[in-house]
Structure formats: C-alpha cells, structure tokens
gemmi code that builds the backbone of each chain (N, CA, C; Angstrom):
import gemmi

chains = {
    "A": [
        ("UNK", (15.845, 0.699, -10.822), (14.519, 0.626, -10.212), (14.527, -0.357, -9.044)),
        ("UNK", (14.144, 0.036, -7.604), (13.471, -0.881, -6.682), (12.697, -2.189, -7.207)),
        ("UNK", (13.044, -3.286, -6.722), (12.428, -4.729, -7.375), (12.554, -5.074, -5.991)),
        ("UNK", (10.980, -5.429, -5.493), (9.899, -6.084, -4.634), (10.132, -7.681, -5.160)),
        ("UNK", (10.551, -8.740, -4.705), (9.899, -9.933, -5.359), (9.184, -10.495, -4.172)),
        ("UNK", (7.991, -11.356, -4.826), (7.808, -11.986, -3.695), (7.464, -13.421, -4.412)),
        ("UNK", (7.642, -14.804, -3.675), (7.850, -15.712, -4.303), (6.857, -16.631, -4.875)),
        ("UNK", (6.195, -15.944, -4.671), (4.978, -16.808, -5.229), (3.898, -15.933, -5.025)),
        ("UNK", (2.643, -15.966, -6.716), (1.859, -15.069, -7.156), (0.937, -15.794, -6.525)),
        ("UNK", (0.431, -17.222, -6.401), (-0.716, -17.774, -6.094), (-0.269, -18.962, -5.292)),
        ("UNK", (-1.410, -19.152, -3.638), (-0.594, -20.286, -3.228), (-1.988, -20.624, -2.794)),
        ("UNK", (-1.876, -22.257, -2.760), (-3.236, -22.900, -2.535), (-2.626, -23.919, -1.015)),
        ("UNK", (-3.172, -23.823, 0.172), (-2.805, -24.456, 1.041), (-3.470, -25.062, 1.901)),
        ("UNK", (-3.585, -26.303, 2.639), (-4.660, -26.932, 3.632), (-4.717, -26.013, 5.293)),
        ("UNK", (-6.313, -25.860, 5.608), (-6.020, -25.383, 7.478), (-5.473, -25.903, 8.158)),
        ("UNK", (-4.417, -25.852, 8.920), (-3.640, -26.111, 10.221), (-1.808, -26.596, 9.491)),
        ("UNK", (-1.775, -26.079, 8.137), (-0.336, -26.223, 7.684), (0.627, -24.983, 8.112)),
        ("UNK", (1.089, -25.277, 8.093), (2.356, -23.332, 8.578), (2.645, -23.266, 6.729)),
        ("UNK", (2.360, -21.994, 6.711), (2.859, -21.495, 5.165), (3.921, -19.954, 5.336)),
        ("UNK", (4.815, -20.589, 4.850), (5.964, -19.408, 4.526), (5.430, -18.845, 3.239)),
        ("UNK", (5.679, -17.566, 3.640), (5.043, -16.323, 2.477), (6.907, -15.417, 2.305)),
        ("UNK", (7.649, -15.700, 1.627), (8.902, -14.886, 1.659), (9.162, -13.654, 0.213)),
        ("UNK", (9.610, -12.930, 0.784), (9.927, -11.357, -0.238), (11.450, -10.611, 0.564)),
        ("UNK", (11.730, -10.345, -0.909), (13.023, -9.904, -1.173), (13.284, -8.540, -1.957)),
        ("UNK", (14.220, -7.328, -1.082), (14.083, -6.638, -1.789), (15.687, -6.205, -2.734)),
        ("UNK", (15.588, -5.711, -3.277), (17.489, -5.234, -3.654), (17.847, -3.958, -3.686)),
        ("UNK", (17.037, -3.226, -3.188), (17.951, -1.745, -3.005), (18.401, -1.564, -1.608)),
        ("UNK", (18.437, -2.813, -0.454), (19.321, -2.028, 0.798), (18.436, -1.457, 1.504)),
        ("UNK", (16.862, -1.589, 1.525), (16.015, -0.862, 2.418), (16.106, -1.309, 3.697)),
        ("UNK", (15.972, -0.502, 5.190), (16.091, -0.693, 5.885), (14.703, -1.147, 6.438)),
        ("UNK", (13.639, -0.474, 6.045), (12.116, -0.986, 6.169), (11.155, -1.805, 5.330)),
        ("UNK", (10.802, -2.979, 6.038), (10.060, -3.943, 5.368), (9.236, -4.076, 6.074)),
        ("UNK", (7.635, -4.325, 5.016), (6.191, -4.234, 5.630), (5.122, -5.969, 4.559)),
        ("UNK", (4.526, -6.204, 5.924), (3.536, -7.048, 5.036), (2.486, -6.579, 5.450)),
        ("UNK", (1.119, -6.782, 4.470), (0.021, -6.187, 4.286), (-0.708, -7.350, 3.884)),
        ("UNK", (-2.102, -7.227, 4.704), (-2.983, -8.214, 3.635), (-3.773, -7.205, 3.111)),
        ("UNK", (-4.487, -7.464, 2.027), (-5.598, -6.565, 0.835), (-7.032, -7.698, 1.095)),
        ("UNK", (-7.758, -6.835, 1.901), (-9.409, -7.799, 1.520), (-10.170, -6.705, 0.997)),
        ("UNK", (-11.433, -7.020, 0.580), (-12.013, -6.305, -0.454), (-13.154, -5.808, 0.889)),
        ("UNK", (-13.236, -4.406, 0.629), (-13.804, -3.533, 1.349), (-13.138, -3.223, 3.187)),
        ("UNK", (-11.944, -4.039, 3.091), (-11.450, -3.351, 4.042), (-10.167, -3.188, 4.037)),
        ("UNK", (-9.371, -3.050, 2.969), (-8.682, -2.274, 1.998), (-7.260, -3.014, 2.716)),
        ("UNK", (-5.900, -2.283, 2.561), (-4.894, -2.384, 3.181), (-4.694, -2.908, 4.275)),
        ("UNK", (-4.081, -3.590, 5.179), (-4.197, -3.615, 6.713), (-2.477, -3.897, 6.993)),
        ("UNK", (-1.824, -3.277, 8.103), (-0.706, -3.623, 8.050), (-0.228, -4.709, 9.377)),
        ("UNK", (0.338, -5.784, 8.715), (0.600, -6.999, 9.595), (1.742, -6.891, 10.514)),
        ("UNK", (3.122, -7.142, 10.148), (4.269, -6.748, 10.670), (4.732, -5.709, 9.790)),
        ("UNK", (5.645, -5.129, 10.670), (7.104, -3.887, 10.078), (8.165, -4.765, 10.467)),
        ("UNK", (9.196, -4.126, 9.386), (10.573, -4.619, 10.434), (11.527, -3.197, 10.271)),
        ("UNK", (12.246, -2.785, 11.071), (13.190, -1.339, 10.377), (14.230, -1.919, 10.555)),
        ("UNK", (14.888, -3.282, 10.804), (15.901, -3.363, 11.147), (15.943, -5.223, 11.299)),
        ("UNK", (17.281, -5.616, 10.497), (16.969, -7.339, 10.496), (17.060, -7.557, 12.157)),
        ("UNK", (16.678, -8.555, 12.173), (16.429, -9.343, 13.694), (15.099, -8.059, 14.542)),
        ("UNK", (14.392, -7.035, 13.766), (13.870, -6.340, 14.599), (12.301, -6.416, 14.020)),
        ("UNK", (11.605, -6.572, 15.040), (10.133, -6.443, 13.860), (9.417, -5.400, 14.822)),
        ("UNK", (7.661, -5.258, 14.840), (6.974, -4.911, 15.681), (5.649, -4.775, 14.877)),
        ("UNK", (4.386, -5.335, 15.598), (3.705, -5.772, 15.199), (2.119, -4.297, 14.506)),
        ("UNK", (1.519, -5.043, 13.271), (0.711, -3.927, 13.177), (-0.528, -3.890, 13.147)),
        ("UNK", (-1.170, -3.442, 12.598), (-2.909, -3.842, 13.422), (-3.728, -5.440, 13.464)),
        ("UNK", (-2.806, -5.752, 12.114), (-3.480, -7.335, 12.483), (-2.487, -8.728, 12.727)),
        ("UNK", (-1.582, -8.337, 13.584), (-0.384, -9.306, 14.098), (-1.246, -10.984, 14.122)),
        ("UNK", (-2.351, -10.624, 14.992), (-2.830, -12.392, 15.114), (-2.447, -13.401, 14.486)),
        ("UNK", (-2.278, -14.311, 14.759), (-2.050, -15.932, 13.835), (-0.798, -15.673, 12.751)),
        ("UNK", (0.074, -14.657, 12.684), (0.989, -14.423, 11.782), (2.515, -14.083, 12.810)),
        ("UNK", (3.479, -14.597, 12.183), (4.688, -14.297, 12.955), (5.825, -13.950, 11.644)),
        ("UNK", (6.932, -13.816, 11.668), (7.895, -12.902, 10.298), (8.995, -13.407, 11.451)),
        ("UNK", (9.992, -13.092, 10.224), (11.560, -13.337, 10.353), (12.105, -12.292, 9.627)),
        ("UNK", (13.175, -11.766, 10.260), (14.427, -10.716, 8.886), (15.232, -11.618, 9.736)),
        ("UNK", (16.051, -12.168, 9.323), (17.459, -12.668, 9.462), (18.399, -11.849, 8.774)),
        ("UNK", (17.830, -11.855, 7.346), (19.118, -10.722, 6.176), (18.456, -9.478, 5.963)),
        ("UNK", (19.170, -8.607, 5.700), (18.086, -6.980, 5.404), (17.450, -7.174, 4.403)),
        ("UNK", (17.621, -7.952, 3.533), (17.059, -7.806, 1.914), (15.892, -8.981, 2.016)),
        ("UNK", (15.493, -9.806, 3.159), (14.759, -10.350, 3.024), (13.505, -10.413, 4.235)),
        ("UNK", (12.308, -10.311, 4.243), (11.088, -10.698, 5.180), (10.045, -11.442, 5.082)),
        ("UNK", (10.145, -12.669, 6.105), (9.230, -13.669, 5.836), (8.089, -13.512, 6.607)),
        ("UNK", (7.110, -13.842, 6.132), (5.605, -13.976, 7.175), (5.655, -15.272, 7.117)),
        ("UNK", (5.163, -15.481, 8.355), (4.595, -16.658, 8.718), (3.320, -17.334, 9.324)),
        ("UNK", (2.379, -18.237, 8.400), (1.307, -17.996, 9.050), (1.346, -19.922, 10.269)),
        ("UNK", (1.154, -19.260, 11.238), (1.585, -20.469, 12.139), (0.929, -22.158, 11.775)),
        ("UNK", (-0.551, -21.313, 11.865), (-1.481, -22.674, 11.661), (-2.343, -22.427, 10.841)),
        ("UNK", (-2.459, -22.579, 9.628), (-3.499, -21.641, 8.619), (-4.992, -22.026, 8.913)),
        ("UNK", (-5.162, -21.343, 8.616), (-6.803, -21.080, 8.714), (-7.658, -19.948, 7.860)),
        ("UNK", (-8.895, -20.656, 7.525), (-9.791, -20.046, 6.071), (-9.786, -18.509, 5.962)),
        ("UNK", (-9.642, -18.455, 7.547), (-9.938, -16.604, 7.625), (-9.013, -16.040, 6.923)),
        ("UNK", (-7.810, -16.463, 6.836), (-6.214, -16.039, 6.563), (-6.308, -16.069, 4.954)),
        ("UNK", (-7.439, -16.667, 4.315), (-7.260, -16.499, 2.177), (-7.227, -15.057, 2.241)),
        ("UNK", (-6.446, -14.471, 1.335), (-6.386, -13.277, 1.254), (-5.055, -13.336, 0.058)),
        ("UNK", (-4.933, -11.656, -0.160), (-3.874, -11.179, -0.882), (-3.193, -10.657, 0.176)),
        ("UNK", (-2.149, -11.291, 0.194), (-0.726, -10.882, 0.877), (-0.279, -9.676, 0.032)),
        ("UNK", (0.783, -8.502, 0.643), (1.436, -7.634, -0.581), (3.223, -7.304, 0.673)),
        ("UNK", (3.964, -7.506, 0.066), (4.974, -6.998, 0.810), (5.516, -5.842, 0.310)),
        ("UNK", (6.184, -5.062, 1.415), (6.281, -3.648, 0.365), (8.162, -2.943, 1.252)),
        ("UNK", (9.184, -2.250, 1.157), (10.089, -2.105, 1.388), (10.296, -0.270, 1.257)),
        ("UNK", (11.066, 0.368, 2.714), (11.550, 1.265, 2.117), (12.448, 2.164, 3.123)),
        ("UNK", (13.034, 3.364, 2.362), (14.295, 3.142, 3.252), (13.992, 4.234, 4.486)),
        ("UNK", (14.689, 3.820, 5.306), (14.858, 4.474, 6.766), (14.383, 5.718, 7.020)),
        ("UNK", (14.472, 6.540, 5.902), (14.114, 7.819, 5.789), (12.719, 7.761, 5.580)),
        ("UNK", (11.544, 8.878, 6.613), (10.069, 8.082, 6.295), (9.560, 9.099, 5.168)),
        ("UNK", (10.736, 10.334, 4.480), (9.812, 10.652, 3.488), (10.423, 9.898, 2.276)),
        ("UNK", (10.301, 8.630, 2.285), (10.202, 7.938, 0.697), (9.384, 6.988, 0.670)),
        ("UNK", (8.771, 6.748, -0.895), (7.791, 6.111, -1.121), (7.825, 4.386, -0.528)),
        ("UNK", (6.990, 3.917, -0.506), (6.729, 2.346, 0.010), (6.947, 1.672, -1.558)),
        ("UNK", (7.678, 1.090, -1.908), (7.761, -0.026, -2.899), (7.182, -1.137, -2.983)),
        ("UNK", (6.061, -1.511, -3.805), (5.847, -3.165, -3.060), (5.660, -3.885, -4.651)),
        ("UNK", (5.727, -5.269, -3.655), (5.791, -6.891, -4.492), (4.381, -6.627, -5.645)),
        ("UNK", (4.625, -7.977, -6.448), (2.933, -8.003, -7.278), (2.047, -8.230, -6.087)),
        ("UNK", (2.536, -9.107, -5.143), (1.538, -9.580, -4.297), (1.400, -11.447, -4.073)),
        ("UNK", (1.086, -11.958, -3.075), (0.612, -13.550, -3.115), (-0.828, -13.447, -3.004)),
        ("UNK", (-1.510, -14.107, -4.029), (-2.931, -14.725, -4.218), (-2.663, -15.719, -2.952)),
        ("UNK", (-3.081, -15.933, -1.614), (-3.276, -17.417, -0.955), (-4.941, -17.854, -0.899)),
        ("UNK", (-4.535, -18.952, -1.238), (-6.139, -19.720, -0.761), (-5.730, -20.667, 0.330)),
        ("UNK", (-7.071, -20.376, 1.368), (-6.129, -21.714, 2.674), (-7.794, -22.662, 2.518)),
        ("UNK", (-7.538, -23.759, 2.265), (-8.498, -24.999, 2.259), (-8.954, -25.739, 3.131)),
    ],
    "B": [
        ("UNK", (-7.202, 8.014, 16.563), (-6.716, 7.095, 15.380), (-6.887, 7.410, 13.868)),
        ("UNK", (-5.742, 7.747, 13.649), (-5.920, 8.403, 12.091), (-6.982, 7.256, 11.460)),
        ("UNK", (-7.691, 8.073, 10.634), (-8.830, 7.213, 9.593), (-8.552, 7.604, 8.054)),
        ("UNK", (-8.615, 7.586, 6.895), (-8.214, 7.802, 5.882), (-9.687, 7.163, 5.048)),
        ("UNK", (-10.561, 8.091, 4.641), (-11.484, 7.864, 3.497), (-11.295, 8.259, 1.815)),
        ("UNK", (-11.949, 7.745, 0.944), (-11.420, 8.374, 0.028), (-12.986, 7.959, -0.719)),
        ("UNK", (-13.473, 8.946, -1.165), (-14.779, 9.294, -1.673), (-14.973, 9.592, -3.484)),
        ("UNK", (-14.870, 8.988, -4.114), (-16.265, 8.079, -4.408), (-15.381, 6.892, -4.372)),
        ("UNK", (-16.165, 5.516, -4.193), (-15.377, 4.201, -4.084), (-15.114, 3.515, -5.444)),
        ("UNK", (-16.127, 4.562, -6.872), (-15.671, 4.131, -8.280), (-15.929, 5.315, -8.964)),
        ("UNK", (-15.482, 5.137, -10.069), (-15.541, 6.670, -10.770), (-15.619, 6.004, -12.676)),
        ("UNK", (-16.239, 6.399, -12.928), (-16.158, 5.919, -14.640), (-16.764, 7.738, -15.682)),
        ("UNK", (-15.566, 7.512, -16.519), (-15.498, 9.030, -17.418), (-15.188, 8.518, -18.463)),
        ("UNK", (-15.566, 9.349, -19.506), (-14.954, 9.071, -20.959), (-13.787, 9.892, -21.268)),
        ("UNK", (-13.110, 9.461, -22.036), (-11.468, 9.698, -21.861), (-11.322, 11.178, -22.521)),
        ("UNK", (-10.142, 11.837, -22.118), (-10.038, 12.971, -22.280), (-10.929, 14.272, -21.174)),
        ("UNK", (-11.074, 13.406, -20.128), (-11.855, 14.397, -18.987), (-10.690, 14.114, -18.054)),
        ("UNK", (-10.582, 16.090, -17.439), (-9.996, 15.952, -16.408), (-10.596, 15.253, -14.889)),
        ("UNK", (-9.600, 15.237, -14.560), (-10.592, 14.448, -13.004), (-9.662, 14.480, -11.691)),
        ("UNK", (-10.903, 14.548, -10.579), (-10.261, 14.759, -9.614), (-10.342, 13.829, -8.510)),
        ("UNK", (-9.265, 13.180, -7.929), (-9.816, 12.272, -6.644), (-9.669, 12.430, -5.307)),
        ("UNK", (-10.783, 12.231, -4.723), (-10.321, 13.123, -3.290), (-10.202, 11.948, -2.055)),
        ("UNK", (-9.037, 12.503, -1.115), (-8.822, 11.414, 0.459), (-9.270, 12.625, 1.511)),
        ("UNK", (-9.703, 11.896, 2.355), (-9.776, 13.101, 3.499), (-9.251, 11.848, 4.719)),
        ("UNK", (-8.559, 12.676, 5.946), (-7.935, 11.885, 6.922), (-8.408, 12.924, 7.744)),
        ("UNK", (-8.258, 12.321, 9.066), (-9.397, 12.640, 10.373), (-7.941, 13.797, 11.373)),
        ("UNK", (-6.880, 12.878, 11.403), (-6.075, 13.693, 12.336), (-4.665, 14.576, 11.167)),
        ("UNK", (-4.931, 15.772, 11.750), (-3.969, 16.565, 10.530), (-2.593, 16.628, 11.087)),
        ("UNK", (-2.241, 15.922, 12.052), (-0.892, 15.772, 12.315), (0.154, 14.708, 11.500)),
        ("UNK", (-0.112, 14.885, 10.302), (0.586, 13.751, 9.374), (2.001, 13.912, 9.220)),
        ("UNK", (2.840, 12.963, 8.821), (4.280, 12.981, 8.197), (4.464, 13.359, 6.991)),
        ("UNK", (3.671, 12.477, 6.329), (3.556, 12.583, 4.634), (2.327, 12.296, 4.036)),
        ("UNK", (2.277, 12.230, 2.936), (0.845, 11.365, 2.026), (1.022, 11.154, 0.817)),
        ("UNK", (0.772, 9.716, 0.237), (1.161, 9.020, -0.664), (0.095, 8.677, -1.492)),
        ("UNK", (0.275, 9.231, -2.642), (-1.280, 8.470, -3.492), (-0.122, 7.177, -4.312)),
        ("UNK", (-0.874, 6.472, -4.192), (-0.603, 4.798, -5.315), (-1.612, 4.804, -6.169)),
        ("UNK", (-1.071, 3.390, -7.431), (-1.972, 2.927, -8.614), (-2.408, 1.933, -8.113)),
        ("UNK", (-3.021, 1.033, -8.172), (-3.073, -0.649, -8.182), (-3.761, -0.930, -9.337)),
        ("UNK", (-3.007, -2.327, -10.124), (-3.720, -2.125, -11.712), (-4.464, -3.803, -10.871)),
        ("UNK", (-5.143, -4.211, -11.219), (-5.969, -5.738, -10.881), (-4.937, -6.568, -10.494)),
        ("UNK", (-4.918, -7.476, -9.963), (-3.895, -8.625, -9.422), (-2.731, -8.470, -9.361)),
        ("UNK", (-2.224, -6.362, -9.380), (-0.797, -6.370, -8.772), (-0.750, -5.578, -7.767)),
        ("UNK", (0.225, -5.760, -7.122), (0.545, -4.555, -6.205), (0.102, -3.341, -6.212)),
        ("UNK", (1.181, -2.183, -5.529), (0.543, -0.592, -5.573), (2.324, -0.238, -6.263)),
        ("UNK", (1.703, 0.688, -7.172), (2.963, 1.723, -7.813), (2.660, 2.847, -7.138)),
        ("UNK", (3.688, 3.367, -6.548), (4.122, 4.622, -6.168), (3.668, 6.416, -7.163)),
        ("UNK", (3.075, 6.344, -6.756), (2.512, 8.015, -8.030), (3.136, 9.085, -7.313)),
        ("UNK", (3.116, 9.878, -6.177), (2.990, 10.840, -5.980), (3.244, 10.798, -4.107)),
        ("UNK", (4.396, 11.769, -3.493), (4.365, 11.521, -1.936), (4.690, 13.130, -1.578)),
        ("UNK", (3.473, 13.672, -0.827), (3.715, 15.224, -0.431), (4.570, 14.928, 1.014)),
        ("UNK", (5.212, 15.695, 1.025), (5.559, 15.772, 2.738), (4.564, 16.696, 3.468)),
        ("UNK", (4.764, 16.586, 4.835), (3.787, 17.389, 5.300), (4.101, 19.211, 5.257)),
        ("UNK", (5.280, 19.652, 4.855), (5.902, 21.046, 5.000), (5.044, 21.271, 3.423)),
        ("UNK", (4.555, 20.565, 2.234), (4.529, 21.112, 1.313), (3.299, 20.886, 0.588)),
        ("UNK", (2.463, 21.496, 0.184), (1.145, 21.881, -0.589), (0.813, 21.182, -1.835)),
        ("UNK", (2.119, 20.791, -2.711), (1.424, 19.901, -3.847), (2.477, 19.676, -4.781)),
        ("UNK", (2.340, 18.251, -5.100), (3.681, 17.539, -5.943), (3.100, 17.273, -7.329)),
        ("UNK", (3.987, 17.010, -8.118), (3.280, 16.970, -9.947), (4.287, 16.102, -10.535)),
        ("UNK", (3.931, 15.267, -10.960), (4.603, 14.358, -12.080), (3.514, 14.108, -13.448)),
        ("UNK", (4.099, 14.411, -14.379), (3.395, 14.363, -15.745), (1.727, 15.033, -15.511)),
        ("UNK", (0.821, 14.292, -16.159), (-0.071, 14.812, -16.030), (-1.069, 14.640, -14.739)),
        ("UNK", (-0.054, 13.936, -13.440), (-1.092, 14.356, -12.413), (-0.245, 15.002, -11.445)),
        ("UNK", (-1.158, 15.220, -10.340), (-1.139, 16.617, -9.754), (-2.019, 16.160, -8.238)),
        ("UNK", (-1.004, 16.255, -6.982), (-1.611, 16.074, -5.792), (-1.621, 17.131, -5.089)),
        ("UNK", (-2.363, 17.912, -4.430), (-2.051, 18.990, -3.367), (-2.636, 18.336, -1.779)),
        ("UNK", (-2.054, 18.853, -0.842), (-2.727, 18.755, 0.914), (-2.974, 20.085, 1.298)),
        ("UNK", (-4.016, 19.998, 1.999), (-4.340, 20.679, 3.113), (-4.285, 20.093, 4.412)),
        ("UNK", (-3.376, 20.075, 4.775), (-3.429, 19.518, 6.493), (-4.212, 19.944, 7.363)),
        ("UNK", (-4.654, 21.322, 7.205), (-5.696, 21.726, 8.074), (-6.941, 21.258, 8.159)),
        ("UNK", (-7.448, 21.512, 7.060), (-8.854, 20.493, 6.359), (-8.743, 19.039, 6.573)),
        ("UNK", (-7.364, 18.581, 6.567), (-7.367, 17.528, 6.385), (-8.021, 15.983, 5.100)),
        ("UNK", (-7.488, 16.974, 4.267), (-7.887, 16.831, 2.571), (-6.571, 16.869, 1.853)),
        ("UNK", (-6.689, 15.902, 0.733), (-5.606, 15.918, -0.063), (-6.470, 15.428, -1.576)),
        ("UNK", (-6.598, 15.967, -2.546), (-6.502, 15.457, -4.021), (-5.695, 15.229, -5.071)),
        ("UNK", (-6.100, 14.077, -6.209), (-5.165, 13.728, -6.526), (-5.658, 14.217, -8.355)),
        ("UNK", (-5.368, 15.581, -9.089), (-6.184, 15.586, -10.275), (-5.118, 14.749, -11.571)),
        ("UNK", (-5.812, 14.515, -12.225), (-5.809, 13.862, -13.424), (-5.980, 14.452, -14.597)),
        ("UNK", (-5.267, 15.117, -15.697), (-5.503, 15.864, -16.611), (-6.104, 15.019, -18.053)),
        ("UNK", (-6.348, 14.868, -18.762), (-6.863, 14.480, -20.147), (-6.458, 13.178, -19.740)),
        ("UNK", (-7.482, 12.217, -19.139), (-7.831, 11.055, -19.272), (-7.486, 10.180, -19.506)),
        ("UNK", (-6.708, 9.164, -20.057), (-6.228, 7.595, -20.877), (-7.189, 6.690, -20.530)),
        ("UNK", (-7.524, 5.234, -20.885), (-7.873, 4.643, -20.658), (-6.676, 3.591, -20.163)),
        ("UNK", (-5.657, 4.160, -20.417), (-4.569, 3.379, -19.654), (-4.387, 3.748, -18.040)),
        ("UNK", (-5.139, 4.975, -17.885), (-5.957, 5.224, -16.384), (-6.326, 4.705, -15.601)),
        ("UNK", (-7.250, 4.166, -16.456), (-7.978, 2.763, -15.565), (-7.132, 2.087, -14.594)),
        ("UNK", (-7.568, 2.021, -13.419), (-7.124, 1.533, -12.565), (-7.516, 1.751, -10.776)),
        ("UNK", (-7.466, 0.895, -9.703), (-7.641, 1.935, -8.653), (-6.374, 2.678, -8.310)),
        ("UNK", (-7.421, 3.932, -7.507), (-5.923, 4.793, -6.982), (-6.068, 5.087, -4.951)),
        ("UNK", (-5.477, 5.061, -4.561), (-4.956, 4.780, -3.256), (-4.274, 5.543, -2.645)),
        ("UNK", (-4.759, 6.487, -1.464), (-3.774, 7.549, -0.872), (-3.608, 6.895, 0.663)),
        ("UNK", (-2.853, 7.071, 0.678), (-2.179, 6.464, 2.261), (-1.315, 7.847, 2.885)),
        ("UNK", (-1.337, 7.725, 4.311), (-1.372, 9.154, 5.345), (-0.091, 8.282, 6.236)),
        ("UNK", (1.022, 8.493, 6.170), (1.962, 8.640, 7.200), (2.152, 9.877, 8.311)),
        ("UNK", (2.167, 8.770, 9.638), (1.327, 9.959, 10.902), (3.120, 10.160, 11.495)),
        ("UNK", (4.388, 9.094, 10.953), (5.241, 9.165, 11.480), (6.432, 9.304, 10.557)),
        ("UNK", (7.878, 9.110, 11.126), (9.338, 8.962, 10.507), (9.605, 7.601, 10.583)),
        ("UNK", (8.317, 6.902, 10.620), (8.739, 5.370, 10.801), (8.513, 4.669, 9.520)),
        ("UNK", (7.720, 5.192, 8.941), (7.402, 4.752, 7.328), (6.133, 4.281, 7.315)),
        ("UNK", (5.687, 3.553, 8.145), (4.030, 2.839, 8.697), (2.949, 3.913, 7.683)),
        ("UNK", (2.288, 3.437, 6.930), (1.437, 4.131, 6.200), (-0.182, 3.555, 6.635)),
        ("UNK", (-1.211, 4.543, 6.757), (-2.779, 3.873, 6.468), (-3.572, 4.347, 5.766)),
        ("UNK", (-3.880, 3.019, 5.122), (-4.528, 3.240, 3.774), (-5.750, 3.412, 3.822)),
        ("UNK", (-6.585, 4.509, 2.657), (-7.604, 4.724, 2.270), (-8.236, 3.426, 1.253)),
        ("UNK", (-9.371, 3.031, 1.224), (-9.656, 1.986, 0.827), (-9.919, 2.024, -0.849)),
        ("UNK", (-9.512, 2.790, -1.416), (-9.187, 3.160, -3.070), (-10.221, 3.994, -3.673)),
        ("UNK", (-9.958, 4.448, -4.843), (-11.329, 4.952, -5.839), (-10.427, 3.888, -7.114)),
        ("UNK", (-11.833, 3.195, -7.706), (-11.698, 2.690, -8.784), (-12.398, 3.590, -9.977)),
        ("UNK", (-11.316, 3.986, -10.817), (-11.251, 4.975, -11.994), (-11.542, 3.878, -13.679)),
        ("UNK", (-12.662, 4.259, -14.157), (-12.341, 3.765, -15.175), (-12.609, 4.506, -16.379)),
        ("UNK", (-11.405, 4.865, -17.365), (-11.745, 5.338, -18.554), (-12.048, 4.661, -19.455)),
        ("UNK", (-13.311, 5.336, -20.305), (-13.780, 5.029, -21.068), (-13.038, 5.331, -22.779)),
        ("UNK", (-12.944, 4.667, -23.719), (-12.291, 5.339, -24.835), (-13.470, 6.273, -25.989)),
    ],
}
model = gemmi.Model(1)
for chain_id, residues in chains.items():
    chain = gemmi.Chain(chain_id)
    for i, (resn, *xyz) in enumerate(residues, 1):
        res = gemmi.Residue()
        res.name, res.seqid = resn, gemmi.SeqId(i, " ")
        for name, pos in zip(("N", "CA", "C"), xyz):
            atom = gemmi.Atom()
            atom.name, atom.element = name, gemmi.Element(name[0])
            atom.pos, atom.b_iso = gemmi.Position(*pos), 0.0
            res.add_atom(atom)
        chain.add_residue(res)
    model.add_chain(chain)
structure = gemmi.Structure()
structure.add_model(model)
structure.setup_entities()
C-alpha cells in the first residue's frame, strides 16, 4: 500500500515564524501536491511538483513556498505565518501517469497564533 | 474554468438504503474523475477513478458512472453501513498532469 506521511497531525505556531510543514511518500511517485482544506471552500491546491527540484504553483501559491530536493519528499513552506494561514494542510502523491489515483497524508491540523 | 459542484452538501438515511451522490462539472473536457472518502480529521481515501474514454467503474458495493456530455458523474451506494458515514468527494482532472479540482463534498450519514 502507498503510505502518505506527513509529520505532524497538529501544529500550534506564533504570526511572523516560518513553519516547515514536511511529507514523505514511499512508492517512487513522481507527483507531489499540497492542499489546504477550509470549511466551505473545500480543497484548494497550493503547489505541485512532477519532478524533484521542479514545482509550479496552484491556485493559492501566496505566502507559501515548497522544496523537493529528494523525490520521496515535499516541503511547504509558510514564509511568515499569519492567522489567515490556520488551516488543514493535506499532502497527497502520485505517479506520472495522470490516470492514477491521488494518495494523500492524514493531514496537519495548524493553528498560527 | 472548470467548477466542480456536488449537490446535496449532507445527506442522512437509515441504513440499508441505497443511495446516490451526485457531482456535476461545468467544462466536459476532462482527463479523469475521482470520487474520495474523508472520514473526520483524516485525509481523502481513494474510492473510485473513471477515465474519461469510460462510463462507469465498480468496486464492491459502490458504483460511479460519467457522462461527459452532461457533464455529471454519480457515485451510488448499495445497502447502506453506518460505517458509510463519512464525507464523499469527487474531483475532475482537466489534464495528464495529475492536478485535480475538488467538489466541496456531500456529508453522508448512516443511520443504524
């Protein structure tokens, strides 16, 4: 089975800290996605990456930046946090081929303070 | 800009009813379409992914078909669980890039 981790279920953090949000996948996917989840405006997709060292940004890039250095891993990054940014993070992985399913993490609970 | 609705935003049945959940998306030029689970404070599980060449996929007791033309896809549900419970989530790939957009869920709850 595909295993999403992502490293943390709940993160509590102060405005204007940089918070690393990191997820890891182990089947070798070539595509990695972060998503935030708010309530009534459902899914939203932040960065893609199809390729390490490659990203490109998705409807809500703002105030967030990512790293792939290794294929099996994608970090978000939120530069300078801020309240707007509490949300459920979800990272999700999958392979190159676009008819297969999206795999994703439990998810990060963040609260930014 | 593809849009992806999914109508009713909750649904509550007593168990052992079939049921049906419906997405409708605005542009019928899709790649694929993916219904997901999400159980409360986890992620999305993977249920069900039509491609766009094909009319309707089935694993156990559910059952997705598309119409690309209509631009409609449902997702039915045969005899109920309350292990059901849960929201369910269809997402519309417009490409070969994998990029999915999501419908904003139906929350299903069975009753025992």
């Amino acid at each position: 089975d595909v295993k999403v981790t992502q490293s943390s279920r709940y993160l509590v953090k102060r405005t204007g800290e940089k918070v690393f949000l990191e997820c890891v996948q182990d089947m070798d996917h070539e595509n990695m996605f972060w998503y935030r989840q708010d309530p009534g405006l459902g899914l939203r997709l932040i960065y893609f990456s199809y390729d390490v060292k490659m990203k490109e940004k998705g409807d809500i890039p703002e105030g967030y930046s990512v790293s792939r250095e290794k294929k099996e891993r994608f970090s978000l990054i939120l530069e300078s946090a801020s309240t707007n940014q509490t949300s459920m993070y979800l990272c999700a992985s999958s392979p190159r081929t676009g008819n297969q399913p999206q795999h994703f993490g439990d998810g990060t609970r963040l609260s930014i303070l | 800009k593809q849009e992806v609705t999914q109508i009713p935003a909750a649904l509550s049945v007593p168990e052992g009813e079939n049921l049906v959940l419906n997405c409708s998306f605005t542009d019928s030029a899709i790649y694929n379409l993916q219904w997901f689970r999400q159980d409360p404070g986890k992620g999305l599980t993977s249920l069900l992914l039509i491609q766009s060449s094909q009319r309707e996929q089935t694993s156990g007791r559910l059952n997705a078909s598309l119409d690309k033309s209509s631009g409609r896809s449902t997702l039915y549900i045969a005899a109920s669980q309350p292990g059901d419970s849960a929201t369910y989530l269809c997402a519309v790939g417009s490409s070969n890039t994998g990029k999915l957009i999501f419908g904003q869920g139906t929350t299903l709850q069975v009753k025992p």
